[in-house]
Every structure is written in structure tokens, then in C-alpha cells.
C-alpha positions as a Markdown table, in Angstrom:
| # | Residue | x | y | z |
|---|---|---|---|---|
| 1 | Unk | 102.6 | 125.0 | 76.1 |
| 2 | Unk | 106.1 | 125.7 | 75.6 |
| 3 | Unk | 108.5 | 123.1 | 76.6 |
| 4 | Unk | 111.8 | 123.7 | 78.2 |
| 5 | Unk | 114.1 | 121.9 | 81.0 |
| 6 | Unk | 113.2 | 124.2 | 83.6 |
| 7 | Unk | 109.6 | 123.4 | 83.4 |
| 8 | Unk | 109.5 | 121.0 | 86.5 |
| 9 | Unk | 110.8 | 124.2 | 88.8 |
| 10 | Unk | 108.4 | 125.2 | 91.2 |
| 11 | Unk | 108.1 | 127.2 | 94.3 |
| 12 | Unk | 109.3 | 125.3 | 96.9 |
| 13 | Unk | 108.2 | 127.2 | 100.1 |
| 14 | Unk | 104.5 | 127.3 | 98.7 |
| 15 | Unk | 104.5 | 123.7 | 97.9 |
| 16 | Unk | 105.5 | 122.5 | 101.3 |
| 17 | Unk | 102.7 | 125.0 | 103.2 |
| 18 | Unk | 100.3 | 123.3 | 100.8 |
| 19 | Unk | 101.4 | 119.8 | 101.3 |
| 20 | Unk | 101.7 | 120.5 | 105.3 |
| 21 | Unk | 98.0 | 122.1 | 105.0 |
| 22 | Unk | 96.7 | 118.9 | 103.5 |
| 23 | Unk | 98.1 | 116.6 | 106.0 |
| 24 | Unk | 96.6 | 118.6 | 108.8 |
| 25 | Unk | 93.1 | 118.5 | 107.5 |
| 26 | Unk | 93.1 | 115.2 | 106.0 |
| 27 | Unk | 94.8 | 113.3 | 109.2 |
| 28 | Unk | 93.5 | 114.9 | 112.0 |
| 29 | Unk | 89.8 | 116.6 | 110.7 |
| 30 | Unk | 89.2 | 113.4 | 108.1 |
| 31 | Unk | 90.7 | 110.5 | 109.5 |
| 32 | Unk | 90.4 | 111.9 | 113.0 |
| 33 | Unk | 93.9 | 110.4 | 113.8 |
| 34 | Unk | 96.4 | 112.1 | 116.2 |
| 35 | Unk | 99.4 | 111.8 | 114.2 |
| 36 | Unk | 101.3 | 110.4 | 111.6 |
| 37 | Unk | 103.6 | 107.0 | 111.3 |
| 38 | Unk | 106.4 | 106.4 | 108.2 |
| 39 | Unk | 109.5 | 104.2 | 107.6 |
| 40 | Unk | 112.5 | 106.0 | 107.1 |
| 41 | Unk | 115.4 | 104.6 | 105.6 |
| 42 | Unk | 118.1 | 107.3 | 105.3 |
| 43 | Unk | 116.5 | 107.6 | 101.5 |
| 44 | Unk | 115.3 | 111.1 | 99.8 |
| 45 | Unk | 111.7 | 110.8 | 99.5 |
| 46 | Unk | 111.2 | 109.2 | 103.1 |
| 47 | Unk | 113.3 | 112.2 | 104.2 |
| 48 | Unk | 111.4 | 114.5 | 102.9 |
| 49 | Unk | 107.6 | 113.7 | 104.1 |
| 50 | Unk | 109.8 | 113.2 | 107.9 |
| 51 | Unk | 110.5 | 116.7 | 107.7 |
| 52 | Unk | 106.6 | 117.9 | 106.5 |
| 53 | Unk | 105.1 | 115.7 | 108.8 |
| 54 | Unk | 107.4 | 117.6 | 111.7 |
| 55 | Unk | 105.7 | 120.5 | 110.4 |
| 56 | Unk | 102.4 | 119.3 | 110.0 |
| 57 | Unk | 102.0 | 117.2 | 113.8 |
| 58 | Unk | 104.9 | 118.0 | 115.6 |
| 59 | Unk | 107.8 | 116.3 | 116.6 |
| 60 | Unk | 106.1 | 114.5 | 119.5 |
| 61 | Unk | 102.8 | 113.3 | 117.1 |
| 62 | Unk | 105.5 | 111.5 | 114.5 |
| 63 | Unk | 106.8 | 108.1 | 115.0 |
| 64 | Unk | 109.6 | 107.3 | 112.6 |
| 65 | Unk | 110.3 | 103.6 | 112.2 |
| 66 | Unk | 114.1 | 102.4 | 111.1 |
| 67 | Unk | 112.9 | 98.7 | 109.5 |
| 68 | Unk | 116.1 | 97.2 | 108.1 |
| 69 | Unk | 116.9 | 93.5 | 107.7 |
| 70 | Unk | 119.9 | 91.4 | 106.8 |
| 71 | Unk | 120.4 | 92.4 | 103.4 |
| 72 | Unk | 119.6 | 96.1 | 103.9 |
| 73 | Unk | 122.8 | 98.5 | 103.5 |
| 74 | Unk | 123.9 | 99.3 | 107.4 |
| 75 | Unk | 124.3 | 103.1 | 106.2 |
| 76 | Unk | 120.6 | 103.1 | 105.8 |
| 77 | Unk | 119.9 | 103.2 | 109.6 |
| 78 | Unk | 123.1 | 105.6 | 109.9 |
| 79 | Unk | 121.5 | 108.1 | 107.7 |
| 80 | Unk | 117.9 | 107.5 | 109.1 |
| 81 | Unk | 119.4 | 108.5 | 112.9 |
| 82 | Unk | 121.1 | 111.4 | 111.4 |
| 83 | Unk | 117.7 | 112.6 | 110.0 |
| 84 | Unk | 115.5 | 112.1 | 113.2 |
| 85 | Unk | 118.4 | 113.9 | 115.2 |
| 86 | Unk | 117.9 | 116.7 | 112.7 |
| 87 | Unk | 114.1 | 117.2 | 112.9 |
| 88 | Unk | 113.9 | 116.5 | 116.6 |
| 89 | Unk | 112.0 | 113.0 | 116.7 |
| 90 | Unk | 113.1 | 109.9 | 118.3 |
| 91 | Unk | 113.2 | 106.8 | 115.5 |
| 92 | Unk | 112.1 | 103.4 | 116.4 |
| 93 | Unk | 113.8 | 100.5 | 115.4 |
| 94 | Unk | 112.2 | 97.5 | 114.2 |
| 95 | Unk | 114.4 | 94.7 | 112.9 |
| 96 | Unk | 112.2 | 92.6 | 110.6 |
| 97 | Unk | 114.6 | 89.9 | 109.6 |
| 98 | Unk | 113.1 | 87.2 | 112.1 |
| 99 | Unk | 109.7 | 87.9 | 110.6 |
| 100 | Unk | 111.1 | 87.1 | 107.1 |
| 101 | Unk | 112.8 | 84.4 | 108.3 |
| 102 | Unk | 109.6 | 82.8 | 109.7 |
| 103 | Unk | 108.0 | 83.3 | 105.9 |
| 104 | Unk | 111.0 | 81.9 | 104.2 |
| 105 | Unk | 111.6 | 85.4 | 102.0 |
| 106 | Unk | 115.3 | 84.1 | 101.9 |
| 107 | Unk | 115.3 | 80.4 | 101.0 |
| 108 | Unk | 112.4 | 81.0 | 98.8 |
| 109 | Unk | 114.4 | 83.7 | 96.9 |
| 110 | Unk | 117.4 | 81.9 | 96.8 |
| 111 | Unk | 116.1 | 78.7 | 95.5 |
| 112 | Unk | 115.0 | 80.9 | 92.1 |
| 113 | Unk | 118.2 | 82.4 | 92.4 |
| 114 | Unk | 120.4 | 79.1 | 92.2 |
| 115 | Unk | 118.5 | 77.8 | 89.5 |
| 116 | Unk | 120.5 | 80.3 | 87.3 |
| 117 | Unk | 123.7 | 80.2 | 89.3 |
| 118 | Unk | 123.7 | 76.9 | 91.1 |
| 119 | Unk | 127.0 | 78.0 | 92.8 |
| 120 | Unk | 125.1 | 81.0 | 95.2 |
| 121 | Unk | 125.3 | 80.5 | 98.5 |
| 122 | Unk | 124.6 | 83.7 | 100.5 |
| 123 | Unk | 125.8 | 82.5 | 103.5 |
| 124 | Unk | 129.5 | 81.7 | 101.6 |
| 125 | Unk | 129.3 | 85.6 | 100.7 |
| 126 | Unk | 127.6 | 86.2 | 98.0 |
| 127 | Unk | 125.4 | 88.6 | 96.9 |
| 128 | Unk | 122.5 | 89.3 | 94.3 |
| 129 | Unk | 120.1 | 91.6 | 92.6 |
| 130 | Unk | 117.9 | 92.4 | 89.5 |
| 131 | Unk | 118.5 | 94.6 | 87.2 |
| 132 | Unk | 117.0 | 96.2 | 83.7 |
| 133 | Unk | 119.0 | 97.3 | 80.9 |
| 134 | Unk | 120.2 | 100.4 | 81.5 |
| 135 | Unk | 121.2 | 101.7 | 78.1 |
| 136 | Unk | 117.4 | 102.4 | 77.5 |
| 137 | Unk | 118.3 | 105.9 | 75.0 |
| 138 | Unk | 120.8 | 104.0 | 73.1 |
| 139 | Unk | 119.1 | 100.4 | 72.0 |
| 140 | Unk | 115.2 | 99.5 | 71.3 |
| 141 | Unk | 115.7 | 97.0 | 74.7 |
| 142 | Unk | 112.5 | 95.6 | 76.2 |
| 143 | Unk | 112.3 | 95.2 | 79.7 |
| 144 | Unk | 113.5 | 92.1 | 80.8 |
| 145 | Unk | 115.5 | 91.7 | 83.9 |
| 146 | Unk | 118.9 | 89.5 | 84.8 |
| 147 | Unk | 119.8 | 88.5 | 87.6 |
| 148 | Unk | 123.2 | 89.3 | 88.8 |
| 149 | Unk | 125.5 | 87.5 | 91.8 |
| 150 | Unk | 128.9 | 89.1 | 92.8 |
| 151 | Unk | 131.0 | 86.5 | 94.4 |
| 152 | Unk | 132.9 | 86.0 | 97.7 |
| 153 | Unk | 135.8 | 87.3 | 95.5 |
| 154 | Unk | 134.2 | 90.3 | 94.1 |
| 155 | Unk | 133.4 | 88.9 | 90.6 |
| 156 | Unk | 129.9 | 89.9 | 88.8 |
| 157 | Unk | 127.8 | 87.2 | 86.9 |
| 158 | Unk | 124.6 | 87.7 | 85.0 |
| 159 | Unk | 122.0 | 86.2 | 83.5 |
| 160 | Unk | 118.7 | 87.0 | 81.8 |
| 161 | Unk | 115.9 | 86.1 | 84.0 |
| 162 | Unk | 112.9 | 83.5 | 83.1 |
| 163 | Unk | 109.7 | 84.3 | 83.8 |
| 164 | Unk | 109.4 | 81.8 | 86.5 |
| 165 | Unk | 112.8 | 82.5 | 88.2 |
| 166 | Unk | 111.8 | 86.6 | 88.3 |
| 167 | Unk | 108.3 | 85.6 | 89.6 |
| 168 | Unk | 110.0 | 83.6 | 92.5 |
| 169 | Unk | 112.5 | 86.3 | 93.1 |
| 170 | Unk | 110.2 | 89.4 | 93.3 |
| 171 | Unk | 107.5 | 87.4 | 95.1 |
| 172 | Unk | 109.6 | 86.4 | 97.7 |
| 173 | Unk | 111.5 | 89.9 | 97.8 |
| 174 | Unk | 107.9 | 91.9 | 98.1 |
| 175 | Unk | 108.0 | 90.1 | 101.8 |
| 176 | Unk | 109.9 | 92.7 | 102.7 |
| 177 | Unk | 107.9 | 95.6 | 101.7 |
| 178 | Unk | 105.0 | 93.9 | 102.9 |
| 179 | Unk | 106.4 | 93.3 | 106.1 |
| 180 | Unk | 107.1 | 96.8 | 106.7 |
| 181 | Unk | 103.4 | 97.8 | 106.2 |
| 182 | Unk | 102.2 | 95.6 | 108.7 |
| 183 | Unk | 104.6 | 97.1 | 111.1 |
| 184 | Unk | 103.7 | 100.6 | 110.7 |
| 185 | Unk | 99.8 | 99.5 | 110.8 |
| 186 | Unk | 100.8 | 97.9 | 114.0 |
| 187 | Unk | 102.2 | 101.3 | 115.4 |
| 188 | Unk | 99.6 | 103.6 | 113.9 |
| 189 | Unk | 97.2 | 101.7 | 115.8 |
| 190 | Unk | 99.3 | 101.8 | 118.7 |
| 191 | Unk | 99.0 | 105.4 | 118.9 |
| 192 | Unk | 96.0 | 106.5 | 116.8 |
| 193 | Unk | 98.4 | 107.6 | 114.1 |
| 194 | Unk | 97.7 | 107.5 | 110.5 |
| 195 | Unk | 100.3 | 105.7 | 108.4 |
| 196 | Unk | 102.2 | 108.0 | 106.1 |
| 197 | Unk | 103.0 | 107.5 | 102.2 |
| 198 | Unk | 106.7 | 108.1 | 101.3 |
| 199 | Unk | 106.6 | 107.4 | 97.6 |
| 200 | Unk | 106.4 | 109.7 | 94.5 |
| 201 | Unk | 104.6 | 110.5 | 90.8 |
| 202 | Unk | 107.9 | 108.5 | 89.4 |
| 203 | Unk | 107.0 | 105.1 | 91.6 |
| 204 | Unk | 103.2 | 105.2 | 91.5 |
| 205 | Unk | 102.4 | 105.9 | 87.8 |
| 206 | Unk | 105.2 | 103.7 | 86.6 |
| 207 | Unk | 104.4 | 100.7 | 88.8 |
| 208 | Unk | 107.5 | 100.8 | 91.3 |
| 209 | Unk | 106.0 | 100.0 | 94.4 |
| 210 | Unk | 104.8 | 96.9 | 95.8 |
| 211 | Unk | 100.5 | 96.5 | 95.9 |
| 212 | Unk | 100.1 | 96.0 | 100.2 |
| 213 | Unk | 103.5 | 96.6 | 100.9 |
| 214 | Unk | 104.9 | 100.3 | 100.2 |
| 215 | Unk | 101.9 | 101.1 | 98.3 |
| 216 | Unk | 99.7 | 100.3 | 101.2 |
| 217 | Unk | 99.3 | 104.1 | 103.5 |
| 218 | Unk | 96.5 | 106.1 | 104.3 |
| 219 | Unk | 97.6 | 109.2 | 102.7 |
| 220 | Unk | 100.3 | 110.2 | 99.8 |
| 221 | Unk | 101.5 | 113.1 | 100.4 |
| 222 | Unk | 104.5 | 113.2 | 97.6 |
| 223 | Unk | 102.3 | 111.2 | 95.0 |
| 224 | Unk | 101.7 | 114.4 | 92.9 |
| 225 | Unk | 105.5 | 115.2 | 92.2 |
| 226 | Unk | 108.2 | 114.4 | 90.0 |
| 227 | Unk | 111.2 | 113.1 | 91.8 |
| 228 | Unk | 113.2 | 116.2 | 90.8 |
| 229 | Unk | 110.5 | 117.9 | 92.6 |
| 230 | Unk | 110.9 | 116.2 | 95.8 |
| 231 | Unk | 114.9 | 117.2 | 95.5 |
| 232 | Unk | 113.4 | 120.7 | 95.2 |
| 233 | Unk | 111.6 | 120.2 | 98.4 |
| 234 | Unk | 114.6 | 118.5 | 100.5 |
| 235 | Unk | 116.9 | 121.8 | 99.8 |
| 236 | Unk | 114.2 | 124.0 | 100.7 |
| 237 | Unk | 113.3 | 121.5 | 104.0 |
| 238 | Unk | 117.3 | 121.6 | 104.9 |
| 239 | Unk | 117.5 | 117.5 | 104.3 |
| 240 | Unk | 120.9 | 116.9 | 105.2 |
| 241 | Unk | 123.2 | 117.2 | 102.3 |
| 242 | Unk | 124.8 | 113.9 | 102.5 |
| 243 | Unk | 121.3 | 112.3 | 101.7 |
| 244 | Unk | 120.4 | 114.7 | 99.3 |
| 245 | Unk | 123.8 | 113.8 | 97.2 |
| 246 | Unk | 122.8 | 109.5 | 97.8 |
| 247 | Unk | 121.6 | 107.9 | 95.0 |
| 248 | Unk | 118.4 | 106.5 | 95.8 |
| 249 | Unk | 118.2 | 102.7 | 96.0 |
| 250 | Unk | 115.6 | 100.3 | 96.6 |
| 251 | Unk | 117.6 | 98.8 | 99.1 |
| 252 | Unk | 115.9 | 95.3 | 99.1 |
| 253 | Unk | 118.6 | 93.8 | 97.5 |
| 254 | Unk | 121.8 | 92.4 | 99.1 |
| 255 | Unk | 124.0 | 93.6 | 96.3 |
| 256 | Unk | 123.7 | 97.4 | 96.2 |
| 257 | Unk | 121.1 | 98.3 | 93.5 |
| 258 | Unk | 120.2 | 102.0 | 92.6 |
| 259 | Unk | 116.7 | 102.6 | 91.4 |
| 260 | Unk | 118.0 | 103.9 | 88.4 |
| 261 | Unk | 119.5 | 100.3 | 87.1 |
| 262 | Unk | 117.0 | 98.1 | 88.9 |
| 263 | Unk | 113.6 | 99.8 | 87.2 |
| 264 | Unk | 113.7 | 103.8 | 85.9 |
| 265 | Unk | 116.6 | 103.2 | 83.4 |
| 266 | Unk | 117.3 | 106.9 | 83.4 |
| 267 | Unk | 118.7 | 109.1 | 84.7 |
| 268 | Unk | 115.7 | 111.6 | 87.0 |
| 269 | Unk | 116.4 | 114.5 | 85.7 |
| 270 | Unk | 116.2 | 113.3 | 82.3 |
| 271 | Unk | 113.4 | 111.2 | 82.9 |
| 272 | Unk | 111.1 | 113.5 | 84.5 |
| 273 | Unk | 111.4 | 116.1 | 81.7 |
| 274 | Unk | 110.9 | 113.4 | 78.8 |
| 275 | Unk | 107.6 | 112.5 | 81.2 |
| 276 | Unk | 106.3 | 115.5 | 81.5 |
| 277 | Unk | 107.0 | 116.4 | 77.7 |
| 278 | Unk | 104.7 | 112.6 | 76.6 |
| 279 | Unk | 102.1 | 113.4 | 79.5 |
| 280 | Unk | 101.5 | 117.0 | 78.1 |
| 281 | Unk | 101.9 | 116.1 | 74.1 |
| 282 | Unk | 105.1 | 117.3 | 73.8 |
| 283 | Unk | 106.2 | 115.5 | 69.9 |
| 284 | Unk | 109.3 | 113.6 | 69.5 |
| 285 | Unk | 110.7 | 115.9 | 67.6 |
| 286 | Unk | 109.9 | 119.2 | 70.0 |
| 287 | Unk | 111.1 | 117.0 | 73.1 |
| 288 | Unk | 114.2 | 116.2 | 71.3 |
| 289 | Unk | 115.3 | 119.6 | 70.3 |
| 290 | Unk | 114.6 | 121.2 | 73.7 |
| 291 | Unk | 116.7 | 117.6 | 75.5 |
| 292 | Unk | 119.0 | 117.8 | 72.6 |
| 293 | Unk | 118.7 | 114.5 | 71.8 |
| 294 | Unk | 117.6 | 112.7 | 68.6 |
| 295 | Unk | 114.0 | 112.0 | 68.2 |
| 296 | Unk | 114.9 | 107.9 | 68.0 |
| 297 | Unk | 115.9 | 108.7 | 71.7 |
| 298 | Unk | 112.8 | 110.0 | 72.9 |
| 299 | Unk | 110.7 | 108.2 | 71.1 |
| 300 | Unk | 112.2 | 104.6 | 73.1 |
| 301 | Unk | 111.8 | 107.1 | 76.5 |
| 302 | Unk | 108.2 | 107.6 | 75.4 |
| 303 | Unk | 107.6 | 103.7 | 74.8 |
| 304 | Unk | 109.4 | 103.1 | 78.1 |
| 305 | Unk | 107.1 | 105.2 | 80.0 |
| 306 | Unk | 104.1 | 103.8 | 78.3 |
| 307 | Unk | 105.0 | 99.8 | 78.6 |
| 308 | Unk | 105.4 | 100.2 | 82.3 |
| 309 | Unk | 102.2 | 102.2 | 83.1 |
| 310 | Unk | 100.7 | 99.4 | 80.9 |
| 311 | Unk | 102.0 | 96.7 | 82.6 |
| 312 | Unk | 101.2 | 97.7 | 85.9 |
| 313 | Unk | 97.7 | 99.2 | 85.7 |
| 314 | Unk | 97.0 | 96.0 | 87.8 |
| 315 | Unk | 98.8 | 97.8 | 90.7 |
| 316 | Unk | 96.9 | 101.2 | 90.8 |
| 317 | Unk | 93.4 | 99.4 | 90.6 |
| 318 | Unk | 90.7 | 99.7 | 93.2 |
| 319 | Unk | 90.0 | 96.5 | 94.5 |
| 320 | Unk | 87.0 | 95.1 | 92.1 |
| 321 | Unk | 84.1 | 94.3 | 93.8 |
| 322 | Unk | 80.5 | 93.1 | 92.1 |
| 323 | Unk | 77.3 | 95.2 | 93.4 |
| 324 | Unk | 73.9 | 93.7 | 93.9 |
| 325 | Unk | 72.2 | 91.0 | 93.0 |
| 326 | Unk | 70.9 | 89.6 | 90.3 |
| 327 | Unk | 66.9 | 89.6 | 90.6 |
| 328 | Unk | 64.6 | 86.4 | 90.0 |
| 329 | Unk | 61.6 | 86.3 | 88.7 |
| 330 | Unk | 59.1 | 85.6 | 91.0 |
């Protein structure tokens, strides 16, 4: 195989008729549902599988659901009305910040939070997040996250993150995704709808997701593709260009966070090529020519990808189940 940085190029107009084709037939003749369900959130990917699901069901047989809460950036639920104004559906809004509430996703998360930073107090103003290193090409840096407040006044802090603080803070966190899956269940139900995947190859196979939360759907429909793939789809799809030039966060955070400094460390386009180049045996050295980069680069992109597949296998297991039973003698 020759390696080169268009490799990830495909053709955009036969991937969507595929994609659309494979909805159709797995929703309505599989699952025998009527329709499909997603979360939208002004975001690329979620975008995206909005506008194949139009062209899969419908307008009328997609419900969109808008699913912000108090720390979710208010141009999120801008963007996600522009979207389902410009493929004809009508969004649904579902606030899910009393639900939180009632599991104490806040106070639990803020109790880790102040254990670093005894001076937060979000209702004084202030604001946090998690981040990685992001200077992944330049530095053999593991990853291990800080935690970072930005003050009434606008001043950042950090810290590096114990394992029990980041365990309190992402458990509490994954609330929110979770919350949002059993919202969606509760309108595909509603309607006889099947519940629509919005994430990608980038945020399965490297473990960014949340097991039951985002990760829980009845059908993927982006799972096989690079992000830079899904960009290719959005232009063909005529996604708005103001969400097409966002830079995708996770938006769980109330300090804004890109995914690019809260988990991928790189920058897509990069990352997606030096992925494909390890998952097709691409050397160091060949890789590094083509990127121009030195091989020491690629070779801490490589590790990168392969410590957080590692780490995560957990997430992309079936559920484990024992068969049978063990006979007695008689």
C-alpha cells in the first residue's frame, strides 16, 4: 500500500447512498421500527447522521432531541435549531438539568473538584474542566489529566489529577451522557423509533464515549469513518458552514473544552492519517516522511493510539455472560 495524506479521501455522494441504504434496511426491515431518534447538539458528527437520517426516513419519521443542561454552551441549542430549520424537522427540547440535579452529578463532581482547588465554588462563577497534555508530538507525556478552574476573574489554575479525584469527576460527569440515552430510549419508544448513533471510528476505537451513555444506540451509522471523513460528508450533505468551521467539543464541561485538548491530543487531520498509517503497517519511518515529521514523532502518535485502545477495551466488550451448567454426576 502506498501511503500518502490524501488517502482518507473518498467519494462522498456514494458513501452517503450507502450509509442511507443501510439505515433503511437495518431500521425499518431488521428492527421493524418506524423511524429514527438522535441528540443533536449543534456539533459535526450529530449533524451529519441528522441530515442521512432525513434522507433515509423522512423528515416527519426523525425526532431530533436538543438535551442541554446548565453547564452546556447556550450556542449549542442555537446551532442545533439552525440545523433542524435546515433539514426540515422540528427539534425537541429536553432540559435534563433537574434530572442531574436529582442524582447529584454536580455536588458529586464538585466535591472532587474542591479537593484540588478548595476555593471553587460554581455558583461564585467559576468554571472547570479536564484536560490531557496536548503537546503529545513534542514530549514522551503519558496520559494523565489536570484539572483546570478559571476564576470569576478570568484566571486559569491547574492541577494534575489523582486517580481518585478523576474517578469522582468523570463518574459524576458520565450522568450526563447517560442521562441523555435514557431520554432518547424514552422517545424512541414513544414513537417506535430506533435510537440513532452519532459517534465516529475516532471515539469508538479510542475509548471516547461513555459505556450506556453515548455509546448506548441501536445502530452506528458513522462508526466506520475517520472524523475527517465525516467532514467530507457534512460538505457533500450542505451542513451549514458555521458548524462545519466549529471545533468540536465535548461540551460536558462548564469551561469550554475542545475534544482535541480534553482526549485526542491532535490535531484530526493529523491524527487520522498517522491512524490509518499504524492500522495498515505503515513504519515510523514511511509515516514520517510522507507527514514530514521525524520518526520520534510518530512513533509517540503510534503509542498514543495504542495506550488508549488498550485502556479502554473494557468499553467495546460484549457484556460477559457464562453459558450452561456445570453437570453432576449422578
Amino acid at each position: 500500500m502506498q501511503f500518502h495524506k490524501n488517502i482518507l479521501d473518498i467519494d462522498a455522494a456514494a458513501e452517503v447512498e450507502r450509509i442511507v441504504d443501510f439505515l433503511r434496511t437495518q431500521v425499518r426491515q431488521v428492527m421493524r421500527k418506524q423511524g429514527g431518534v438522535l441528540g443533536i447538539s449543534g456539533g459535526i458528527d450529530s449533524s451529519v447522521v441528522l441530515g442521512l437520517c432525513v434522507r433515509a426516513f423522512g423528515p416527519e419519521r426523525v425526532i431530533p432531541l436538543m438535551l442541554p443542561e446548565k453547564d452546556s454552551d447556550p450556542e449549542s441549542v442555537q446551532l442545533a435549531e439552525r440545523l433542524a430549520a435546515h433539514f426540515g424537522v422540528t427539534p425537541v427540547l429536553e432540559v435534563i438539568t433537574p434530572v442531574l440535579d436529582g442524582f447529584g452529578c454536580y455536588p458529586r463532581r464538585d466535591e472532587a473538584i474542591r479537593r484540588v482547588f478548595p476555593e471553587y465554588d460554581a455558583s461564585l462563577g467559576y468554571k472547570a474542566k479536564i484536560v490531557l497534555p496536548n503537546n503529545l508530538l513534542e514530549g514522551d507525556t503519558l496520559n494523565i489529566f489536570k484539572v483546570v478552574i478559571v476564576t470569576p476573574n478570568g484566571e486559569e489554575k491547574s492541577h494534575r489529577l489523582a486517580p481518585r479525584e478523576f474517578n469522582q469527576i468523570v463518574a459524576a460527569s458520565n450522568f450526563k451522557q447517560r442521562t441523555r440515552m435514557a431520554m432518547l430510549y424514552y422517545h424512541a419508544e414513544l414513537n417506535n423509533y430506533a435510537v440513532i448513533g452519532t459517534g465516529n471510528k475516532n471515539e469508538h476505537d479510542q475509548g471516547f464515549f461513555v459505556k450506556y451513555g453515548d455509546g448506548g444506540t441501536d445502530i452506528r451509522p458513522l462508526i466506520h469513518l475517520y472524523k475527517t471523513q465525516v467532514y467530507q460528508l457534512a460538505e457533500y450533505l450542505g451542513i451549514p458552514e458555521d458548524i462545519r468551521q466549529r471545533p468540536p467539543t465535548s461540551d460536558t464541561y462548564s469551561a469550554h473544552s475542545t475534544q482535541e485538548e480534553f482526549f485526542f491530543r491532535l490535531p484530526f487531520r493529523t491524527m487520522d492519517l498517522l491512524w490509518y498509517a499504524q492500522e495498515h503497517g505503515v513504519s515510523e519511518e514511511d509515516a514520517a516522511r510522507v507527514m514530514e515529521m521525524e520518526p520520534v514523532q510518530v512513533q509517540r502518535a503510534y503509542a498514543d493510539f495504542t495506550r488508549k485502545q488498550r485502556t479502554t477495551e473494557y468499553l467495546r466488550m460484549p457484556m460477559l455472560e457464562l453459558e450452561g451448567l456445570v453437570q453432576q454426576d449422578a
